[in-house]
N, C-alpha and C positions, 0 to 999 in steps of 0.2 A: 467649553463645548458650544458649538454653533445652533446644537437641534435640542431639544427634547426628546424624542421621538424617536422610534429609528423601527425600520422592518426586521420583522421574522416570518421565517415560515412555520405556522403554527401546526403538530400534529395532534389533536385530540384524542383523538383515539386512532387505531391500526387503519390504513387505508383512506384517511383522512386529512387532510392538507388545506390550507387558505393563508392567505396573506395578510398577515396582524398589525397593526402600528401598536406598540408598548411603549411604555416609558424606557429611555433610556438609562443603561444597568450603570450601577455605581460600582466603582471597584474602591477596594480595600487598599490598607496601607503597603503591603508588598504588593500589589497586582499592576499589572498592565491593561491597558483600553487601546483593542487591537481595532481597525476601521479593514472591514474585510476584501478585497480585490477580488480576488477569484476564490473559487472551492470545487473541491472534486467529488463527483461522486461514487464513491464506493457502494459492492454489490452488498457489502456489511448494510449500508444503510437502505438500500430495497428490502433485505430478509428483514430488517428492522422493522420497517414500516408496513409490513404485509403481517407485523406480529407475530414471526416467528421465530423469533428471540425471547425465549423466554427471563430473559437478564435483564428487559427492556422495558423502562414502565411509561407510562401516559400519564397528561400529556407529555410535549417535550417537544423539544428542537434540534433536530437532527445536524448532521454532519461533522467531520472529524478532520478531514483534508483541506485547507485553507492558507493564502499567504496576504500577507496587508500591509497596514502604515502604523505604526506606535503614532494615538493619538496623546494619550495621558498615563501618567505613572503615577502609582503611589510616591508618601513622603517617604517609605521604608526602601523603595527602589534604588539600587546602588548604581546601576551598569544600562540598563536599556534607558533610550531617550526620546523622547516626543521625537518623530520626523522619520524615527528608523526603517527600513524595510525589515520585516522577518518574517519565520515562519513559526508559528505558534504550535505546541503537541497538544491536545487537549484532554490526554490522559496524565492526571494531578495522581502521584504515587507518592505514599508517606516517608518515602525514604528513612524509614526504622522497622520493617517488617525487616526477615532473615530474609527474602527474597531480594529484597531491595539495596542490603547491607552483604549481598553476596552477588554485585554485577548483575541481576537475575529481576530486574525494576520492571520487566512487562508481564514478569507474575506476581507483583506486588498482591500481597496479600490483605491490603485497605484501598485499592484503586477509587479516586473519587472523578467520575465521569457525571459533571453538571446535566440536570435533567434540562433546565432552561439555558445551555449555554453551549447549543451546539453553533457551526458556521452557517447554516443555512438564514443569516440572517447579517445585518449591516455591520454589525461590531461584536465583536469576544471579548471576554476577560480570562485573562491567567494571569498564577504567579509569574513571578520575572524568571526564575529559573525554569522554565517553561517556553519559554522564550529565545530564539535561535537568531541569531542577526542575519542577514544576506550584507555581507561584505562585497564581494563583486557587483561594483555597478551596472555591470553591463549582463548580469542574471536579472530575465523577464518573472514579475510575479509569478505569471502562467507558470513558468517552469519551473517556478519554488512550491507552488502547490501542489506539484508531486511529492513533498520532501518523505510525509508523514508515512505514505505507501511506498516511496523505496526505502524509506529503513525498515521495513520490513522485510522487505528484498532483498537490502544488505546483510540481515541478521540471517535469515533462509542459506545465504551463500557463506557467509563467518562460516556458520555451522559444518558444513561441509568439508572442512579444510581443505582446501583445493592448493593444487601446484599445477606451476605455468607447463604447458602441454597436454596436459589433460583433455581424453574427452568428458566431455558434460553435456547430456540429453533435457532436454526441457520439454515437459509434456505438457500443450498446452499453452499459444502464444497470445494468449487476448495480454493485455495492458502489463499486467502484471509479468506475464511470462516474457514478456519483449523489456524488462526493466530487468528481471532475470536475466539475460542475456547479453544486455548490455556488459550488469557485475561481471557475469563469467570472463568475457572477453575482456574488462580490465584485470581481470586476475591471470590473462593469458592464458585460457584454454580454448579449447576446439568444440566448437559448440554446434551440436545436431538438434531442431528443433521441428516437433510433431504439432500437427492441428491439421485438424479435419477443414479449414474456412481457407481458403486460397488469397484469399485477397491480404491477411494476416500472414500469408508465409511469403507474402511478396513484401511486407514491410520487415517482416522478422533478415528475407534478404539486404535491403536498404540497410540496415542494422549492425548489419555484420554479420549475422549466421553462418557458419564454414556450410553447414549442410541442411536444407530442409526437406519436409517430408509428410507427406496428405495418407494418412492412414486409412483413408478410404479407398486407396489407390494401389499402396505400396504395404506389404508386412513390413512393418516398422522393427521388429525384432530382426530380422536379414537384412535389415538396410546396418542397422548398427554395426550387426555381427562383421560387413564388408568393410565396411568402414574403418571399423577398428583393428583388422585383420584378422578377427576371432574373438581378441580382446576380451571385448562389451563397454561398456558406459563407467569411466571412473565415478563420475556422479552426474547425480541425477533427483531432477523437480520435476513433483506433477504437481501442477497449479489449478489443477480442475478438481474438485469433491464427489471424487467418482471412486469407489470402494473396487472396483472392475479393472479401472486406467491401472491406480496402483500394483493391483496383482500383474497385470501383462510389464509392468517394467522391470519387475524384479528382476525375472530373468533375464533381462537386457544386460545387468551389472556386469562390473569384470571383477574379480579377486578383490577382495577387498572392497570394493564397492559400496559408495554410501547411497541412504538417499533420503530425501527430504522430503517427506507430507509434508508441504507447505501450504494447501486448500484445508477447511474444515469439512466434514462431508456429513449434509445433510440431506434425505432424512440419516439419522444413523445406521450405520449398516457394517456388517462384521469381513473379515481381510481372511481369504482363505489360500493363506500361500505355504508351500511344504516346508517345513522348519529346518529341513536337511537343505535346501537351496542355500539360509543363511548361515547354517553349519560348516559344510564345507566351504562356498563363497566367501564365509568371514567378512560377511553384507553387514554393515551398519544402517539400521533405518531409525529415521530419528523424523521429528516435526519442530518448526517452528510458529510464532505466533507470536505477532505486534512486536513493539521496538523498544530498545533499550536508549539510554541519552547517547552513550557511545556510538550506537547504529545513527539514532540521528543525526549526529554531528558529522557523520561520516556519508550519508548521503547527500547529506545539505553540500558537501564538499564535492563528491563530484557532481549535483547540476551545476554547482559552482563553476567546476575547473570543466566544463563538458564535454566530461567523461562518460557520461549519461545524455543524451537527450530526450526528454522528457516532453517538450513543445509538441516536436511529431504526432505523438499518440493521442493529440485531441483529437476526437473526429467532430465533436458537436460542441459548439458553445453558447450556449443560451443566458438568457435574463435569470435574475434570481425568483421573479415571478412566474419560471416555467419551469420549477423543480417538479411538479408532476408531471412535465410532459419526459424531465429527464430520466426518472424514476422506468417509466415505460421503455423508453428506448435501455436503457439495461438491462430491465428486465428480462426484452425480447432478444438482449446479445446482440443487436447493431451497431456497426462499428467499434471503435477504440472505446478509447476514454472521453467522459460527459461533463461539460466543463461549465460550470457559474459563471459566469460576468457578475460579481456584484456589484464591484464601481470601476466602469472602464476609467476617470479620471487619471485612476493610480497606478504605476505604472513600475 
């Protein structure tokens, strides 16, 4: 190693942030020493940091979305190599919970999420299985930093079983839901997308959208209904944590109809929808939450093959010493996605 040394961004306690020099972390015999390039920031880590997670303890070093350079390996490392590009998960699952030992690894039942070892800082450590290569040379770090949040994306859309022609509603087009959208359309459906922010439904256009729609403007329930010719919505994501959104899409479904809480909704709040809508409909409603290795593999695949474009959606890219100002601009829902520079070097 070149440094000693290396930046974090230190949260002491909830609402609190500064810019720390540490000793640089030593990894273990199977780990990797990832040198970080960009990182993203998730509204996961604003509710974090406002301490309203109560999963979440202090201090600690935030962030989970990240892509970089293998600087060093353990001597137990088989497969990754000093120099590589990847993208790192920073969710360490024990792979022997029955969760884990049944495809079902993002509700691991022993998840170990480092207090000290989040991306908001110059280098990470993971295991090497942990560890995702970026094969395509010509995949931009920036756009592998999305990996961690489309396999969550990907798994949201798995879930749904979707078949090519379908429509699919997406309520809800900030970052996530325009990464939504993108899956749909490579699974070849017909894709109608709700949000109240116009500026967002002109990107979700760009994107590919078959149809958009400003619910501030338009009954979004009659726009489907048209659309579909009475149909409704084969399936359908609401990517907002609104207990409200959800009830008004039900009834958008068609026969059979799925649909995916894929937001968590806080504060917690109870879903008051008539249970003969999903009796006769034969509505499947189901949620999803965080990623499995098969999702990730499978997203890292299409920013790969770009299938996805991920680039797009930064609207702001800042220094790694203006995560509080990033923090803010999310907070307040400005623009896209909030993007780290940690070492523009790395490319």
């Amino acid at each position: 190693m070149t440094t000693d040394t290396m930046r974090v961004m230190w949260a002491e306690r909830p609402n609190e942030l500064e810019v720390r020099r540490v000793p640089m972390i030593q990894i273990e015999e199977d780990e990797v020493l990832i040198k970080v390039a960009y990182a993203g920031i998730c509204p996961w880590d604003v509710r974090a940091f406002s301490g309203l997670s109560s999963s979440v303890a202090f201090p600690r070093i935030l962030g989970h979305e990240m892509a970089g350079v293998v600087m060093e390996v353990g001597k137990n490392v088989k497969v990754i190599k000093p120099g590589q590009r990847v993208v790192p998960d920073m969710g360490i699952k024990c792979g022997v919970c029955k969760a884990c030992r049944s495809g079902r690894e993002n509700r691991c039942q022993n998840p170990v999420f480092r207090q000290y070892g989040g991306g908001f800082a110059d280098y990470v450590r993971v295991p090497e299985r942990n560890v995702h290569i970026i094969k395509n040379k010509e995949t931009k770090l920036q756009a592998a930093a999305f990996v961690e949040p489309l396999a969550c994306v990907v798994r949201g859309q798995d879930i749904l079983h979707l078949y090519p022609g379908e429509f699919e509603l997406i309520a809800g087009i900030g970052p996530i839901g325009l990464m939504h959208l993108q899956v749909a359309k490579a699974f070849g459906c017909q894709v109608i997308v709700s949000d109240p922010v116009p500026e967002r439904l002109v990107k979700a256009k760009e994107l590919g959208a078959d149809w958009v729609v400003n619910p501030n403007e338009t009954d979004v329930a009659q726009f489907v209904k048209d659309i579909t010719g009475g149909w409704g919505a084969d399936a359908a994501v609401v990517t907002v944590g609104s207990a409200r959104l959800i009830e008004q899409v039900v009834p958008m479904l068609a026969p059979g109809g799925r649909l995916n809480i894929f937001a968590g909704v806080y504060p917690k709040d109870a879903l008051q929808i008539d249970p003969n809508l999903i009796h006769y409909g034969e509505f499947v409603i189901t949620g999803s939450a965080d990623s499995a290795p098969q999702n990730f593999n499978k997203a890292l695949d299409l920013v790969e093959n770009r299938m996805v474009n991920t680039e797009t959606l930064i609207s702001h890219l800042l220094d790694l010493e203006e995560l509080g100002k990033g923090f803010e601009i999310v907070k307040n829902r400005q623009g896209l996605k909030v993007m780290l520079e940690v070492d523009s070097n790395l490319k």
